[in-house]
N, C-alpha and C positions, 0 to 999 in steps of 0.2 A: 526423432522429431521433437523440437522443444516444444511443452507446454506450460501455463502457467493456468491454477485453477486457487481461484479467490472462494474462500468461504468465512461466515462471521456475522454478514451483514444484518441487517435488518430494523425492528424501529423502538426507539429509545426515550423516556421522556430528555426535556431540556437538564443539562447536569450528573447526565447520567452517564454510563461507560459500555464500550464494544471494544473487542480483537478481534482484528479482520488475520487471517490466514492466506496466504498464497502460496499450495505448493505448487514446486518448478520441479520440471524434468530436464533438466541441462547437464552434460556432460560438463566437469569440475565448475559445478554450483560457486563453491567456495572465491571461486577467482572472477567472481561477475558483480558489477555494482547492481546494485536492487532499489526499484522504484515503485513509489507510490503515488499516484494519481487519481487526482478525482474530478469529475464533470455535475455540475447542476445544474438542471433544466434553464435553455438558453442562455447559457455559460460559456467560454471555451475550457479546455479540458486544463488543467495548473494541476502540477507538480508537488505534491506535499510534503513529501520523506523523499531522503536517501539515506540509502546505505553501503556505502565499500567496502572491498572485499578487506579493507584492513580490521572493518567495523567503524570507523569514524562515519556520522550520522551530520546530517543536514536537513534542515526544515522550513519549510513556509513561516512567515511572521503569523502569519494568521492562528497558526496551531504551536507554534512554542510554547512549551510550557505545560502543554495539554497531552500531544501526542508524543508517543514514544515508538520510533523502529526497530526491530530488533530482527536476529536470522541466527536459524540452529544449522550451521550448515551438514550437521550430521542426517538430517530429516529433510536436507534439501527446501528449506522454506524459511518465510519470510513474513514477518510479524506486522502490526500497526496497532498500538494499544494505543485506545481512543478514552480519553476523560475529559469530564466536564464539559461535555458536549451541549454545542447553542443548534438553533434552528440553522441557521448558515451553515453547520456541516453538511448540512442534504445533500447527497450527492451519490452519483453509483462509482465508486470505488475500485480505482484502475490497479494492478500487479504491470509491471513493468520494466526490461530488461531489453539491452544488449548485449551480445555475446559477445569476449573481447577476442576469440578467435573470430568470426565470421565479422563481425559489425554487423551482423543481423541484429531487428531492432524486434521485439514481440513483445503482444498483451494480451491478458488472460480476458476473459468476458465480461468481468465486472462482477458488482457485489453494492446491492442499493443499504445505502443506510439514509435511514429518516428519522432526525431526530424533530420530535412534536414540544409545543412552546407549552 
């Protein structure tokens, strides 16, 4: 059964830095693009990070520059190094994946980060 469990979160002054963690339980990890998502109260939910399984990486305008994705696929997980963090990053903090055998689509529970002004 795939799971995906985010940990990291939590609250930060403005400028400040977090790495969120999502380990995954997925049968060959390695061969799965990895996502990062996040939702802020009365938001819809946007897409922050990617990562493929080559490692080539993709990112929201909002966080370029700031955020870094990264994945050990030895430890089957999957990184978001977070800097220079504004109030607008508030958000609970999605882990996120399709399997490229099934095209099942899963996401771990979240992980609140609050960064204060």
């Amino acid at each position: 059964q795939v799971k995906l469990v985010e940990s990291g979160g939590g609250l930060v002054q403005a400028g400040g830095s977090l790495r969120l963690s999502c380990a995954a339980s997925i049968t060959a990890f390695s061969f799965n693009r990895m996502n990062w998502y996040r939702q802020a109260p009365g938001k819809q939910r946007e897409l922050v990070a990617v990562i493929s399984s080559d490692g080539s990486t993709n990112y929201a305008d909002s966080v370029k520059g700031r955020f870094t994705i990264s994945r050990d696929n030895a430890k089957n997980t999957v990184y978001l190094q977070m800097s220079s963090l504004k109030p607008e990053d508030t958000a609970v903090y999605y882990c996120n994946t399709i399997v490229s055998l099934t095209k099942r689509e899963y996401w771990g529970q979240g992980t609140q980060v609050t960064v204060s002004s």
